[in-house]
C-alpha positions as CSV (number, residue, x, y, z in Angstrom):
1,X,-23.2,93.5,16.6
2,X,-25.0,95.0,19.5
3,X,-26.0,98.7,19.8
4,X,-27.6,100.1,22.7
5,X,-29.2,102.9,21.9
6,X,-29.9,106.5,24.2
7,X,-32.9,105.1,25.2
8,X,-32.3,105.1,29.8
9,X,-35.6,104.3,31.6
10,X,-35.8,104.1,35.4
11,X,-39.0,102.2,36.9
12,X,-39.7,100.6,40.2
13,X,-39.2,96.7,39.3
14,X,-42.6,95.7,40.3
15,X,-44.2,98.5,37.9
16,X,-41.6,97.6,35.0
17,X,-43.5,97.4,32.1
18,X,-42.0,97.2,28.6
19,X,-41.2,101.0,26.6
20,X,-42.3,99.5,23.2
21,X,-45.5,97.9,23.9
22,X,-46.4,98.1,27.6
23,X,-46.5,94.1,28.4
24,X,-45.5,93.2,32.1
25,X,-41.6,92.2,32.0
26,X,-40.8,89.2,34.2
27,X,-37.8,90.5,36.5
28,X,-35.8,87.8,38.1
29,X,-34.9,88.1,41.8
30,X,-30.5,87.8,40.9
31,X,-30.8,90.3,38.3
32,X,-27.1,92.1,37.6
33,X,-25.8,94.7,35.5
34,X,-25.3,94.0,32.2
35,X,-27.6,91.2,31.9
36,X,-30.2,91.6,29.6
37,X,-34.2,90.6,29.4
38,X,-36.9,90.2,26.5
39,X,-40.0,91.2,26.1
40,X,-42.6,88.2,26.1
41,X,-44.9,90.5,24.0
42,X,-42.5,92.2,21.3
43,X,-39.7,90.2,21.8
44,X,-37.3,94.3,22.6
45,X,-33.9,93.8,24.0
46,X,-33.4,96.0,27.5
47,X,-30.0,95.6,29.0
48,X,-30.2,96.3,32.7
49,X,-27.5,99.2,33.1
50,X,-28.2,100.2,37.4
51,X,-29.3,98.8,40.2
52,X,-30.3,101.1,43.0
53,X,-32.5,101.0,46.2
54,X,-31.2,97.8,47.2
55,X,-33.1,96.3,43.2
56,X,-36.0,97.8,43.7
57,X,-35.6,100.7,41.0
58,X,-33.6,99.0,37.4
59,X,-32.8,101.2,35.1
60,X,-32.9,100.1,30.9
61,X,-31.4,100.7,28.1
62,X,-32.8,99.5,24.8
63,X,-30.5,97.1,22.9
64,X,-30.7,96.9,18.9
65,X,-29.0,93.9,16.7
66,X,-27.6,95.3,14.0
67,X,-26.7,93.0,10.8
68,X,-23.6,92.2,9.5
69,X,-22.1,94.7,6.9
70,X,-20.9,92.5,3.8
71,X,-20.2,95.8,1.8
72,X,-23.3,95.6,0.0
């Protein structure tokens, strides 16, 4: 199951660095909402939740995979 968590962050798309561990992320030009991007350095979910300025400005949210619950 996917989680996003409360974590928003708003950054210009060619100053958008990752939260976690500040690599470079690699922003494709047909980006939509909803879709969502890795890290190359840490491997951290964002899930693209607004476009504005015509995609210049993206705005994250972090994604976390939660396990399954077997009752354990």
């Amino acid at each position: 199951m996917i989680n996003s968590t409360n974590s928003n962050f708003q950054k210009p798309v060619n100053e958008t660095k990752c939260p976690d561990c500040d690599s470079e992320l690699d922003i494709p030009c047909d980006i939509e909402n909803g879709e969502v991007l890795s890290c190359p350095g840490c491997g951290l979910e964002l899930e693209v939740k607004k476009i504005s300025d015509g995609g210049e400005h993206l705005e994250f949210q972090e994604l976390i995979i939660e396990g399954e619950d077997w009752g354990e």
